[in-house]
Backbone as ProteinMPNN parsed JSONL, in Angstrom:
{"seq_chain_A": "XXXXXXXXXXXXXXXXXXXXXXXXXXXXXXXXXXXXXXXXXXXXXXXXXXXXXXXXXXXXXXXXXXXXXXXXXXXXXXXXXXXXXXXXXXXXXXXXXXXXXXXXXXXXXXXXXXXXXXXXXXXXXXXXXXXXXXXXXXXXXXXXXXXXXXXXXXXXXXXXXXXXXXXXXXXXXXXXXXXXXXXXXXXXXXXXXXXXXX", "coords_chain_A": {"N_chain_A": [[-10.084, 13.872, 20.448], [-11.514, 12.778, 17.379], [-11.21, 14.438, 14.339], [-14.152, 16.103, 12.933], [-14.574, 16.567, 10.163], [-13.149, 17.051, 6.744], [-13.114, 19.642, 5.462], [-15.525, 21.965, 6.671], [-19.407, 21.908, 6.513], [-19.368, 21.096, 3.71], [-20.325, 18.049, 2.614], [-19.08, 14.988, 2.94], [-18.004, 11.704, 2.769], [-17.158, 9.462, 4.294], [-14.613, 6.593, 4.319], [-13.997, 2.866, 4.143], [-12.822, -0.532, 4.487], [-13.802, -3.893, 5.56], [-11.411, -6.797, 6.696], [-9.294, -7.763, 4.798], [-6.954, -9.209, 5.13], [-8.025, -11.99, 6.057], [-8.358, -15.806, 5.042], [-10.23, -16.543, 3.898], [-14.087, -15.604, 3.457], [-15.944, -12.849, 2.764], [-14.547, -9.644, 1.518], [-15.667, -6.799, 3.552], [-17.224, -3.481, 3.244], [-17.507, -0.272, 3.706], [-19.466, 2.839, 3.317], [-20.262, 5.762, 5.004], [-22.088, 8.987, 5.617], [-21.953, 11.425, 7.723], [-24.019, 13.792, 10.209], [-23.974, 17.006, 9.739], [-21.486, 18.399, 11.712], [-21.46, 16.515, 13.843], [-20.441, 15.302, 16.826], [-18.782, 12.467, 18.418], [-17.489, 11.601, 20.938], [-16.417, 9.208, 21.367], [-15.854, 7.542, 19.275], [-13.818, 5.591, 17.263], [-11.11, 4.595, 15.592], [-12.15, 0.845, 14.281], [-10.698, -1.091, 14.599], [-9.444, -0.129, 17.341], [-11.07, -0.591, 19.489], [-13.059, -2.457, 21.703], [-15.174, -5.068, 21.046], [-17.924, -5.026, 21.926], [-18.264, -2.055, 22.266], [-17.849, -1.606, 19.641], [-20.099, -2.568, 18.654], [-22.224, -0.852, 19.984], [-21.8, 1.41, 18.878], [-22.007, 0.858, 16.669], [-25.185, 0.836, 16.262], [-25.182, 3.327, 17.074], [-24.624, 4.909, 14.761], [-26.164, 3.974, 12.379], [-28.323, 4.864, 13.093], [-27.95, 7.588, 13.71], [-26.447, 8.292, 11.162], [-26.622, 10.341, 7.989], [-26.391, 9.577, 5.669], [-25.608, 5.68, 5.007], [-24.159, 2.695, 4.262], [-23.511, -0.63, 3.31], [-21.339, -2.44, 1.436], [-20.847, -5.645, -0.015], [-17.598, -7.648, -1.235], [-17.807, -10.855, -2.646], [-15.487, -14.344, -2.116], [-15.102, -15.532, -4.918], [-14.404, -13.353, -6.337], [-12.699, -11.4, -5.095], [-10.616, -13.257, -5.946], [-10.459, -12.896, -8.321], [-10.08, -10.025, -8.801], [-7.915, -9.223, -7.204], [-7.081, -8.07, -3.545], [-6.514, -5.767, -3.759], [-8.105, -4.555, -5.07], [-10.833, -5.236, -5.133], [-10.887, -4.864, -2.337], [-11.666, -1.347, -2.869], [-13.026, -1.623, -5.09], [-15.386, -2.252, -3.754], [-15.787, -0.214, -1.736], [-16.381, 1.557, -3.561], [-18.709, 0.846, -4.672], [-20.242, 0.746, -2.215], [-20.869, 3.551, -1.68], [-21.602, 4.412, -4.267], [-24.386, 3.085, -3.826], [-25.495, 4.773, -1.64], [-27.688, 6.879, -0.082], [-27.923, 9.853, -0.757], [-25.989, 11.597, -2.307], [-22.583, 11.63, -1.709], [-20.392, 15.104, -1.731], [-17.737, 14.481, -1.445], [-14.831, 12.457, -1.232], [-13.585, 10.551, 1.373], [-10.768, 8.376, 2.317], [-9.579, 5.891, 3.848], [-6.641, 4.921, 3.532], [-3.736, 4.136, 1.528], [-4.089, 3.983, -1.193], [-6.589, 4.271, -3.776], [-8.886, 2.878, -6.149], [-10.466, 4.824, -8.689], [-14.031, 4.411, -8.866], [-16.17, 6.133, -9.336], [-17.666, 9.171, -9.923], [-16.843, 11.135, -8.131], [-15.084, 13.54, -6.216], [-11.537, 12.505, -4.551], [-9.859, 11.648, -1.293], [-7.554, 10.247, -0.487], [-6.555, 8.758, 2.773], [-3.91, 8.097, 5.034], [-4.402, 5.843, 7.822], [-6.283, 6.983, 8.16], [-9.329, 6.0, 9.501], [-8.962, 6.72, 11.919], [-8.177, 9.575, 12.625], [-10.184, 10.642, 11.338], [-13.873, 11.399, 11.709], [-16.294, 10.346, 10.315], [-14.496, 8.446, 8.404], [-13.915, 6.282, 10.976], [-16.511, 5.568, 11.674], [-17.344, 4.128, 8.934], [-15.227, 2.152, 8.8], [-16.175, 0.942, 11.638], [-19.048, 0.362, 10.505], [-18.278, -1.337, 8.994], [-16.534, -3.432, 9.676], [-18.125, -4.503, 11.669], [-20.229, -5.416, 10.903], [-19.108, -7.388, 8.812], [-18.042, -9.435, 10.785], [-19.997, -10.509, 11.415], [-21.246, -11.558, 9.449], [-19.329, -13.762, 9.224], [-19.831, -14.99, 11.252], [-21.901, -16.249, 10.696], [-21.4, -17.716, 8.647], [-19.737, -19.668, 9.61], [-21.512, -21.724, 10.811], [-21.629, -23.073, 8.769], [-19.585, -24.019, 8.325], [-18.409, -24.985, 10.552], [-16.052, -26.563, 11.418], [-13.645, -24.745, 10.614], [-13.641, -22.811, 12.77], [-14.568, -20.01, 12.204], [-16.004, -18.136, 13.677], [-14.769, -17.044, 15.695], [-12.124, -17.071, 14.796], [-12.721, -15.431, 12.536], [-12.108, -15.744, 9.499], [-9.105, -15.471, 9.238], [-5.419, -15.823, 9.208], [-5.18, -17.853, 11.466], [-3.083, -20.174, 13.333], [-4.943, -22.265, 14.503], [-7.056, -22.126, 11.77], [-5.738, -22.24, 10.016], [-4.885, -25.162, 10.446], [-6.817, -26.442, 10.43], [-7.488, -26.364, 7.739], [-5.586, -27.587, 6.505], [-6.359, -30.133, 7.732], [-9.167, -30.504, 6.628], [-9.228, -28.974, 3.812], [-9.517, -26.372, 1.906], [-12.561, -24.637, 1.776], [-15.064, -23.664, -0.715], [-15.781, -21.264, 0.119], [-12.753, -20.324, 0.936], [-9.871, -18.217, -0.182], [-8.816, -18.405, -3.0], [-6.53, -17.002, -4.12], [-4.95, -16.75, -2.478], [-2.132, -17.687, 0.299], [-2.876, -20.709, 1.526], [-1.812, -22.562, 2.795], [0.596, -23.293, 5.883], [3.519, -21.995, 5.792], [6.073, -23.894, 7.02], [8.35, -23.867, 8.721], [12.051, -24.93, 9.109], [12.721, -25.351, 11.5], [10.89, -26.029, 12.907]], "CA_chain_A": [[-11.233, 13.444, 19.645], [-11.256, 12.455, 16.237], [-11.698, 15.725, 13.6], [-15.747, 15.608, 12.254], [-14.595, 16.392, 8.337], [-11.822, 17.845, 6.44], [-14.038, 20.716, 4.9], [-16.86, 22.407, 7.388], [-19.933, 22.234, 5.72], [-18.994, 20.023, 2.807], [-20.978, 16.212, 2.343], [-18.486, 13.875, 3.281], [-18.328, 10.25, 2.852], [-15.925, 8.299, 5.107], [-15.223, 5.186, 2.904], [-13.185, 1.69, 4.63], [-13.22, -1.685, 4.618], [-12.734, -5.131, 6.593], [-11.136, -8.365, 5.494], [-8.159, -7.632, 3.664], [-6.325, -10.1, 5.52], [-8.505, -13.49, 5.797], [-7.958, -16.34, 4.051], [-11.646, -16.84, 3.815], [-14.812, -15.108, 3.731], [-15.825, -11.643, 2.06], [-14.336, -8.134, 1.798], [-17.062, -5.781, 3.588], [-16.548, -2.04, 2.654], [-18.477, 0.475, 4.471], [-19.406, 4.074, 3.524], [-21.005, 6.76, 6.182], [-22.062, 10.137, 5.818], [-22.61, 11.802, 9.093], [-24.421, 14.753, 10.013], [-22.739, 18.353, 9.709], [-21.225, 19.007, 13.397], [-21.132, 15.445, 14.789], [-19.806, 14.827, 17.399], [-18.814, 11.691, 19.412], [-15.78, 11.596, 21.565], [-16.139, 7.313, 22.046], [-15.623, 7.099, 17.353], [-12.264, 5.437, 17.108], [-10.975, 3.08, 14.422], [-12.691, -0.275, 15.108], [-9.116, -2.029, 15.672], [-9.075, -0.012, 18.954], [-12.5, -0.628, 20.05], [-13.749, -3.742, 21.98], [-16.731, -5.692, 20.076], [-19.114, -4.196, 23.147], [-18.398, -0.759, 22.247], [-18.381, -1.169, 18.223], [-22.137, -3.06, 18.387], [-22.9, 0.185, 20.584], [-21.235, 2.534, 18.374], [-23.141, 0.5, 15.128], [-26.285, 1.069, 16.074], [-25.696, 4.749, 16.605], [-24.023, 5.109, 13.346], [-26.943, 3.607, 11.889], [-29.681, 5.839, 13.476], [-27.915, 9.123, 12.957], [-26.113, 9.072, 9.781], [-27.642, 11.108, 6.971], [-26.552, 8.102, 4.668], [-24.837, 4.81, 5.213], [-24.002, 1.702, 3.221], [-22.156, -1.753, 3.33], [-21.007, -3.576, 0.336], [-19.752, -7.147, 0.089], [-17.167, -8.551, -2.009], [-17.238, -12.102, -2.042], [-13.516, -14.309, -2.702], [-14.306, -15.719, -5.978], [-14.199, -11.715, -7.385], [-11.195, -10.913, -4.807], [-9.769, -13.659, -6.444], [-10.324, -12.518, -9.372], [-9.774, -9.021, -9.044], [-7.001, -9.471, -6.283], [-7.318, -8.266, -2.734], [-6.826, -4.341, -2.919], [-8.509, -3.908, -6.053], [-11.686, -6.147, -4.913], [-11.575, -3.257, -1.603], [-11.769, -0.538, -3.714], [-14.242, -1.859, -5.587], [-16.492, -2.5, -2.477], [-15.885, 1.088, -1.417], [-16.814, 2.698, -4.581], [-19.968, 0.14, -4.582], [-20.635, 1.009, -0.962], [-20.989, 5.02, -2.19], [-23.179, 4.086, -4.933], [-25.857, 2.97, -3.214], [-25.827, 5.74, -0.827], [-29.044, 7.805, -0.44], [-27.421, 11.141, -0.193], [-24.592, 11.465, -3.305], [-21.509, 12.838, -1.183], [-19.605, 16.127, -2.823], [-16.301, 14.214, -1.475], [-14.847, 10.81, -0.158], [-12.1, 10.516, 2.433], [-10.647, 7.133, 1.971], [-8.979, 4.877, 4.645], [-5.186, 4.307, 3.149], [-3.085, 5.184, 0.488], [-4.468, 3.352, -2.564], [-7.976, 3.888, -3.824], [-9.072, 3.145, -7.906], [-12.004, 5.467, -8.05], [-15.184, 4.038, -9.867], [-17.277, 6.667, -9.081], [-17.321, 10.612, -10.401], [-16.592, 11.964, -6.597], [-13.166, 13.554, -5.883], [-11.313, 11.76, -3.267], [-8.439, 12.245, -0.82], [-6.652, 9.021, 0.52], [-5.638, 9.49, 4.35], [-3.109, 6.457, 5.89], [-4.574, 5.847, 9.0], [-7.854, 7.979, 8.209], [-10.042, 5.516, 10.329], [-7.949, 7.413, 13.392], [-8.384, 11.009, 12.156], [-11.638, 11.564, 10.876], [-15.325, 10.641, 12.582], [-16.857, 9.158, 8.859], [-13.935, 7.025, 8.214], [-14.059, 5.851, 11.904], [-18.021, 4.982, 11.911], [-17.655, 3.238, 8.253], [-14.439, 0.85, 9.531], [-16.592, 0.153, 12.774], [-19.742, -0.712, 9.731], [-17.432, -2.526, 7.571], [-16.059, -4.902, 10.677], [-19.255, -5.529, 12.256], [-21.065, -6.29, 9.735], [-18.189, -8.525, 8.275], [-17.967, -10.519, 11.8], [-21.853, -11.321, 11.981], [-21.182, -12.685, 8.008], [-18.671, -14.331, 9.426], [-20.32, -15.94, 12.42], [-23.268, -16.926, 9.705], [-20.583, -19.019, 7.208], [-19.203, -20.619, 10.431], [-22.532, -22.359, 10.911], [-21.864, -24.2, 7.652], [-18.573, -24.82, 8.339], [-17.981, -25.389, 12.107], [-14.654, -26.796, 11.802], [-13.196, -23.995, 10.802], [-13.339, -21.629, 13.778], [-14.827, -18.835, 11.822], [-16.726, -17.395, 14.804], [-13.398, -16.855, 16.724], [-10.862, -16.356, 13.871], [-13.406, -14.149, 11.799], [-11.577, -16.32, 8.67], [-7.913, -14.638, 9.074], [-4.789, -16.487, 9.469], [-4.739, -17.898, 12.896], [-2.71, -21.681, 13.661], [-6.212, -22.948, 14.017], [-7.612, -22.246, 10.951], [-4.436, -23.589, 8.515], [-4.882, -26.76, 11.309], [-8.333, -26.628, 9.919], [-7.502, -26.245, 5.826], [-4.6, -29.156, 6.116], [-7.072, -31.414, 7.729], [-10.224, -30.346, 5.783], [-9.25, -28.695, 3.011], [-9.927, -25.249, 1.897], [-13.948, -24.153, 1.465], [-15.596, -22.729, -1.87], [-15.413, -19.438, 0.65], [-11.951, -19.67, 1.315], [-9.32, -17.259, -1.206], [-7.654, -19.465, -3.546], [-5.533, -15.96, -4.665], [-3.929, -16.333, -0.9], [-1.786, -18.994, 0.849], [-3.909, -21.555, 2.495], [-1.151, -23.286, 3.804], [1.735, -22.734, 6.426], [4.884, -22.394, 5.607], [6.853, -24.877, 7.986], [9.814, -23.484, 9.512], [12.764, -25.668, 8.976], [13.027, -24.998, 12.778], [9.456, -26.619, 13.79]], "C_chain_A": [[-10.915, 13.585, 18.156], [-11.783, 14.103, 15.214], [-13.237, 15.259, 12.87], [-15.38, 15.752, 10.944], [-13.14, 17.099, 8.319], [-12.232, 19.325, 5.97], [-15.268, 20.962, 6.004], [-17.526, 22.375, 6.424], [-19.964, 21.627, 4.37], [-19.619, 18.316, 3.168], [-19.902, 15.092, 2.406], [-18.652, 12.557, 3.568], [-17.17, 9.481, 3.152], [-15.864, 6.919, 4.349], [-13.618, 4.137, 3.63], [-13.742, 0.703, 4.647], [-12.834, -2.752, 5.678], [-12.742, -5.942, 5.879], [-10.25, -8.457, 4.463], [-7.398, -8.71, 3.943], [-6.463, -11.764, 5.441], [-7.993, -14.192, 4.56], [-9.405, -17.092, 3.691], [-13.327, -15.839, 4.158], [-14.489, -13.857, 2.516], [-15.187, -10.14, 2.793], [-15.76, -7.153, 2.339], [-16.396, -4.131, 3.581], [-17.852, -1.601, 2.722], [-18.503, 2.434, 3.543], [-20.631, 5.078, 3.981], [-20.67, 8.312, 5.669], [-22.954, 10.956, 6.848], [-22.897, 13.278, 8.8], [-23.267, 16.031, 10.339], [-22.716, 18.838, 11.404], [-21.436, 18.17, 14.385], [-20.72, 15.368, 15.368], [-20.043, 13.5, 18.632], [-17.633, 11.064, 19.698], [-15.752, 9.649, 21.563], [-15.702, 6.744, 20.062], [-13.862, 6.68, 17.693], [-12.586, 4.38, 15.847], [-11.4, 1.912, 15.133], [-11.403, -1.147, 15.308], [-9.154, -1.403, 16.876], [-9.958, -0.101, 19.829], [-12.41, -1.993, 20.233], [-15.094, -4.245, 21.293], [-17.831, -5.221, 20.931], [-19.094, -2.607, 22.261], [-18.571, -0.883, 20.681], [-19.58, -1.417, 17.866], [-22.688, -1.586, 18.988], [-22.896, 1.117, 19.349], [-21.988, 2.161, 16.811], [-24.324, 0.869, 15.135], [-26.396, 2.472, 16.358], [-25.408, 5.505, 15.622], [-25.308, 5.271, 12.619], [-28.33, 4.339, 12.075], [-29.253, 6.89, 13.283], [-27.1, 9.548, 11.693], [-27.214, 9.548, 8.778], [-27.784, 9.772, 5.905], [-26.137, 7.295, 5.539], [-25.251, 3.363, 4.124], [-22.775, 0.627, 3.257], [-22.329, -2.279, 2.214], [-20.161, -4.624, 0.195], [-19.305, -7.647, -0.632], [-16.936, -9.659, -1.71], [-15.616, -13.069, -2.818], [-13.621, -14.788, -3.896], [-14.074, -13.791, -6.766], [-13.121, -11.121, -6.442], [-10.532, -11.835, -5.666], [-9.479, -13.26, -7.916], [-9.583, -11.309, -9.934], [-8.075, -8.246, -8.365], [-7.735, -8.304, -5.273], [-7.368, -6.603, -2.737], [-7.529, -3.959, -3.795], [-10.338, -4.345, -5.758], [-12.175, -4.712, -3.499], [-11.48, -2.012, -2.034], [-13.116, -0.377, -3.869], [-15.377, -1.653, -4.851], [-17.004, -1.172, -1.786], [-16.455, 1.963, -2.457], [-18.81, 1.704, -5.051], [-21.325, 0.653, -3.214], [-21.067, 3.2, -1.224], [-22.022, 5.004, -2.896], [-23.888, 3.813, -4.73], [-26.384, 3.74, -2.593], [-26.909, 7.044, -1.203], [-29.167, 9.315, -0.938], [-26.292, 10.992, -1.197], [-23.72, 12.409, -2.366], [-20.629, 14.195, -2.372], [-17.949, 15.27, -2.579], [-16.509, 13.012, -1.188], [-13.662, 10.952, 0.509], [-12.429, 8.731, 2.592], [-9.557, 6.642, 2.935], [-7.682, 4.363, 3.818], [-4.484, 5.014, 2.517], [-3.055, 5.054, -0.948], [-5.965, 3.447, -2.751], [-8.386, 4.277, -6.125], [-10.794, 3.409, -7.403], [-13.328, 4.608, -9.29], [-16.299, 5.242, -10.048], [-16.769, 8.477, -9.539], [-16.974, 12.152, -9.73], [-15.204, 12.382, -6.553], [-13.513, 12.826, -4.045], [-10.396, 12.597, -2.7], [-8.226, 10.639, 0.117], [-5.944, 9.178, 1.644], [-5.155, 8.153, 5.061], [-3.566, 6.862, 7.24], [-5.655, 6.973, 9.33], [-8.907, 7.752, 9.207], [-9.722, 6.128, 11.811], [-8.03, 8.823, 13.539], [-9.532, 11.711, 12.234], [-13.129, 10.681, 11.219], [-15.634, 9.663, 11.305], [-16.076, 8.043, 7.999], [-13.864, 6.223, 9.255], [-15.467, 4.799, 11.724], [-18.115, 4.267, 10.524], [-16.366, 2.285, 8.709], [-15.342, 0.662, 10.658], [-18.091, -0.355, 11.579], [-19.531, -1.937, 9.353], [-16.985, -3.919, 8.769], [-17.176, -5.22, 11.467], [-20.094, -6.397, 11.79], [-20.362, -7.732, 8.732], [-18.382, -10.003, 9.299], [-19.541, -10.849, 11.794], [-21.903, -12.436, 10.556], [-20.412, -13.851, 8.001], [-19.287, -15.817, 10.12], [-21.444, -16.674, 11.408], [-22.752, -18.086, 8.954], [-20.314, -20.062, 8.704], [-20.282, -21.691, 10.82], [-22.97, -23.798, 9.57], [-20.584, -24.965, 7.764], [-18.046, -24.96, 9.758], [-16.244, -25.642, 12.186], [-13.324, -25.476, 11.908], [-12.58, -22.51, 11.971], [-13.824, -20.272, 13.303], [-15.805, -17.88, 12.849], [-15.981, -16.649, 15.49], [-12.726, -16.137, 15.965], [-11.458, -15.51, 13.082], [-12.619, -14.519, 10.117], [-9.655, -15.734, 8.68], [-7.128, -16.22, 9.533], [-3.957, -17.132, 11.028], [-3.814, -19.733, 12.818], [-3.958, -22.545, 13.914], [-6.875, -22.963, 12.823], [-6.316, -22.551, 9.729], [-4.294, -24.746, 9.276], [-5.656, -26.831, 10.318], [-7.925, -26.623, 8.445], [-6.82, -27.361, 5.711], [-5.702, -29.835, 6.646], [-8.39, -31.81, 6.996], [-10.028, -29.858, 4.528], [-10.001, -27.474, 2.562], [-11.476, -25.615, 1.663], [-14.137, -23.382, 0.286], [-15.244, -21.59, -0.994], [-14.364, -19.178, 1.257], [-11.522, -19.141, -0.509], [-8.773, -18.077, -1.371], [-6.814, -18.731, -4.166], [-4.198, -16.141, -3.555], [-3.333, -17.699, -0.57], [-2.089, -19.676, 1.564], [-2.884, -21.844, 3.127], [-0.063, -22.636, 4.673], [2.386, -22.712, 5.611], [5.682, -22.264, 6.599], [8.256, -24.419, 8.141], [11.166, -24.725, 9.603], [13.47, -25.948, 10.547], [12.11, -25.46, 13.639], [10.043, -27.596, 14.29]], "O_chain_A": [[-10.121, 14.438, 17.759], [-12.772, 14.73, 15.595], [-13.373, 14.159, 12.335], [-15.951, 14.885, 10.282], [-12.365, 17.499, 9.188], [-11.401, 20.189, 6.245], [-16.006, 19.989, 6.154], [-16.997, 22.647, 5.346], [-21.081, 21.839, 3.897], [-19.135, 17.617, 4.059], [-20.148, 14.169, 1.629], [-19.359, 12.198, 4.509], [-16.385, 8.969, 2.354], [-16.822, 6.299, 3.89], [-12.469, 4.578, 3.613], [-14.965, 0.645, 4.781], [-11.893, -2.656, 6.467], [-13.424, -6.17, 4.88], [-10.398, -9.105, 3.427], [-7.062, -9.331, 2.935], [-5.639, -12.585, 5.038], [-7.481, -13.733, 3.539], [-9.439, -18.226, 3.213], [-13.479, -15.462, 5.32], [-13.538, -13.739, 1.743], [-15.257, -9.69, 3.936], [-16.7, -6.875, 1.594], [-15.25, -3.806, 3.89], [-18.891, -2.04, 2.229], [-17.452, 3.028, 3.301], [-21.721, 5.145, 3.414], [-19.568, 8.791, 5.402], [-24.174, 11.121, 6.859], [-22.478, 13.947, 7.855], [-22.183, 16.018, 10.922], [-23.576, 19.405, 12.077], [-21.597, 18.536, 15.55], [-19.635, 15.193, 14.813], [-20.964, 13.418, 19.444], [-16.949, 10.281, 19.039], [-14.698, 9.089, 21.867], [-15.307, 5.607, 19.802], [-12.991, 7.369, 18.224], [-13.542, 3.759, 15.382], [-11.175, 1.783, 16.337], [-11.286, -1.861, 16.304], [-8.847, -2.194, 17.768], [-9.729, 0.283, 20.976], [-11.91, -2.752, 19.404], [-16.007, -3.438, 21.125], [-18.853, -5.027, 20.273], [-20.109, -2.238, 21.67], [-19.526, -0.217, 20.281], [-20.191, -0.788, 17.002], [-23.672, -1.148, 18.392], [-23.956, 1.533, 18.879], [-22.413, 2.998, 16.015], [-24.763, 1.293, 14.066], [-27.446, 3.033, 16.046], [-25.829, 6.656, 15.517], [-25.666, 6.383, 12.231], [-29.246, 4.332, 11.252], [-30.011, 7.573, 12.595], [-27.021, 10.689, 11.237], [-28.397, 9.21, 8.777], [-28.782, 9.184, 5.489], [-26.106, 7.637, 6.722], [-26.271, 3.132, 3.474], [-21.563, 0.842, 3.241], [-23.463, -2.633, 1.891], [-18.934, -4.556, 0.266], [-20.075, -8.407, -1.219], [-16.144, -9.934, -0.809], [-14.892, -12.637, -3.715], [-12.544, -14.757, -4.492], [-13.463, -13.51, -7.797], [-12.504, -10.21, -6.992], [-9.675, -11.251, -6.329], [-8.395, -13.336, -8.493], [-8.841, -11.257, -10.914], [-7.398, -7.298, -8.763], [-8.679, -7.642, -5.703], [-8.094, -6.041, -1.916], [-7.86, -2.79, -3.598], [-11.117, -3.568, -6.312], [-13.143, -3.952, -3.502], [-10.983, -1.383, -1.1], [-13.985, 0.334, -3.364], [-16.292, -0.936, -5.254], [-18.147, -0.964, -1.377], [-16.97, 3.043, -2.167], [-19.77, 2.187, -5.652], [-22.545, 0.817, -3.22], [-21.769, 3.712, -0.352], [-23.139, 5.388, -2.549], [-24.727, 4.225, -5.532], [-27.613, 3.8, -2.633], [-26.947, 7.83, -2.15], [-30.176, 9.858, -1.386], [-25.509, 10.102, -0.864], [-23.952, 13.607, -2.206], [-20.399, 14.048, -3.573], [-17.071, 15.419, -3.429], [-17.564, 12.423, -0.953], [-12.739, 11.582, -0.008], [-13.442, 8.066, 2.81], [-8.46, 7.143, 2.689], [-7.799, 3.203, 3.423], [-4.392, 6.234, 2.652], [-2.355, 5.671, -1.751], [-6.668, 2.786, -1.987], [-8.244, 5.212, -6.914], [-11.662, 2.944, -6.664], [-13.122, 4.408, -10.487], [-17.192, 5.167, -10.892], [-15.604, 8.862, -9.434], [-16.867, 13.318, -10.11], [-14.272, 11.628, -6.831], [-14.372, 12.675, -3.176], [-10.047, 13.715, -3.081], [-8.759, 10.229, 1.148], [-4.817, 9.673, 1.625], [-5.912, 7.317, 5.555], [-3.26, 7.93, 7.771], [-5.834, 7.621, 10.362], [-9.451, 8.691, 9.789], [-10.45, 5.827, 12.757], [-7.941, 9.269, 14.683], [-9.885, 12.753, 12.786], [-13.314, 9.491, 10.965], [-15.306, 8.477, 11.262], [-16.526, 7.162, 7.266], [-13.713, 5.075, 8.839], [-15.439, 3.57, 11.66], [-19.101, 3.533, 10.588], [-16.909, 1.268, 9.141], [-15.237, -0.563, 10.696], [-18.335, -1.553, 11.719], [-20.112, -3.022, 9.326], [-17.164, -5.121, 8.571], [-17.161, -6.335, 11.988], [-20.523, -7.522, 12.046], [-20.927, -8.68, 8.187], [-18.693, -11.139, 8.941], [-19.92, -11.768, 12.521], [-22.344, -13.584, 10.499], [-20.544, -14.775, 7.198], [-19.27, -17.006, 9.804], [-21.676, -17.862, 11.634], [-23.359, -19.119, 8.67], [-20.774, -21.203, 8.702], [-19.748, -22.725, 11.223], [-23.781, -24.712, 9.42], [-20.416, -26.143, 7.448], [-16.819, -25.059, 9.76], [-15.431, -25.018, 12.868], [-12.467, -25.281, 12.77], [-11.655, -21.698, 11.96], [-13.49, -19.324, 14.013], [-16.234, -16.814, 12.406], [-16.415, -15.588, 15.939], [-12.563, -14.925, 16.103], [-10.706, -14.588, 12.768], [-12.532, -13.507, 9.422], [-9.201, -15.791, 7.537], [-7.65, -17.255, 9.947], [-2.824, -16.996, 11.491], [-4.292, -20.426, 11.92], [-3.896, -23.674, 13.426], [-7.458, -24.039, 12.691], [-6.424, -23.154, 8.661], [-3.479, -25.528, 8.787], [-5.229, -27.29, 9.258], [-8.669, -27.522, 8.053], [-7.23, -28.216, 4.927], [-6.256, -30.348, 5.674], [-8.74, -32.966, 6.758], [-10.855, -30.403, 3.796], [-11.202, -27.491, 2.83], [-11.737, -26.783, 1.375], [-13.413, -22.395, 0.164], [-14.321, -20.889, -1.409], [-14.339, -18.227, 2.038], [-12.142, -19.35, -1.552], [-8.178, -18.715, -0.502], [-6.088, -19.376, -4.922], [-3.01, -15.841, -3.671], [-3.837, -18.733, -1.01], [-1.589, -19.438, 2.664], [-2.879, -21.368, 4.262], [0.284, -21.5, 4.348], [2.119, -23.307, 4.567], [6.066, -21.215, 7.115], [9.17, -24.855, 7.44], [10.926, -25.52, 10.511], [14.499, -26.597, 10.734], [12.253, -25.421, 14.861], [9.435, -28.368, 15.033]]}, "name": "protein", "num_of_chains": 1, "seq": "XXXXXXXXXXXXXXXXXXXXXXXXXXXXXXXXXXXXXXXXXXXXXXXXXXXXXXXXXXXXXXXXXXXXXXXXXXXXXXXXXXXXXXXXXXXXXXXXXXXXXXXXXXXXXXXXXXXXXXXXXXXXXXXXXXXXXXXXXXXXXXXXXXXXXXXXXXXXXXXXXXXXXXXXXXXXXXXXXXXXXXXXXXXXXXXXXXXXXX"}
C-alpha cells in the first residue's frame, strides 16, 4: 500500500497532472489534501488503474478529502508557456484555490517552478508512493478525459473520446486530412514523421 504522507501529522498536498503528452486539448493539474491517517489500499497512480476503478476512486476522493482542486491549462498558454512550465503552472493554480492552505506539497516528478509560498519536495514516480499524489493524478486524468469526451462532440472526427487527444495513428490520420483544431498544440508536432521505410 501506498505510504499516507511523508510527515505524520503535517497538511499535505499531493499535487499532479494529466496531458503532458496530447497533441490537443488542455493540461488538467490536480491537487488533494487527504485526511490525517487515510487509508485506502485500492489508491494507485491512475496509469495503473482501469477507468471503472478511477470514476470509483474519484468520487471517493471527492467526498473525503479535507481539500481538493483541479486546474485547467488550456494549449494556447501551453503554447505559450511550453508544456512543463504550463504543468507547473496548473499545479501551483490547482493549490491556490484550495480551501485548506497546505503546510507542504509533494509533487509528482522531478521538475516543479513553484508559484506559490509552500515548500515543496519533488518525488519521480510520487503518484506510486504517496496516497495525495495518487488521488490528485486519478483527479487530474478523470477530469481531463470527461473534457476530453466534451471537445470531441465538436470535433467528432478526431477520435477524442478514444484517443483522449494524444498521439495515436488515428488522430495524425485525422490532422492530415482535417487539419489541426484551435484546441490542438501548435508548440507540438501535428504531423508524422514518415519513415523512409513506410
Amino acid at each position: 500500500m501506498l505510504e499516507p504522507c511523508i510527515i505524520p501529522g503535517r497538511r499535505e498536498a499531493g499535487c499532479d497532472e494529466a496531458g503532458r503528452g496530447p497533441l490537443a486539448g488542455p493540461v488538467v493539474a490536480a491537487a488533494v489534501i487527504l485526511p490525517d491517517g487515510y487509508a485506502n489500499p485500492m489508491l494507485n497512480d491512475s496509469k495503473q488503474l482501469t477507468e471503472r476503478r478511477r470514476n470509483i476512486l474519484r468520487e471517493e476522493i471527492e467526498r473525503v478529502a479535507l481539500a481538493w482542486e483541479v486546474a485547467v491549462v488550456e494549449p494556447e498558454e501551453i503554447d505559450r508557456l511550453n508544456i512543463l512550465h504550463a504543468s507547473t503552472h496548473g499545479m501551483c493554480l490547482a493549490v491556490q484555490q484550495l480551501k485548506l492552505k497546505p503546510e507542504f506539497l509533494i509533487i509528482d516528478g522531478n521538475r516543479f517552478y513553484n508559484e506559490t509560498d509552500i515548500p515543496y519536495q519533488c518525488i519521480v514516480k510520487g503518484d506510486a508512493k504517496y496516497m495525495p499524489v495518487a488521488a490528485a493524478s486519478i483527479l487530474a486524468k478523470t477530469h481531463r478525459d470527461e473534457i476530453m469526451c466534451r471537445l470531441h462532440e465538436q470535433y467528432p472526427q478526431y477520435g477524442w473520446n478514444r484517443n483522449k487527444g494524444y498521439p495515436t495513428t488515428d488522430h495524425y490520420r485525422a490532422i492530415e486530412q482535417y487539419g489541426p483544431t484551435p484546441l490542438h498544440r501548435r508548440s507540438f508536432n501535428l504531423y508524422r514523421q514518415h519513415s523512409l521505410f513506410e
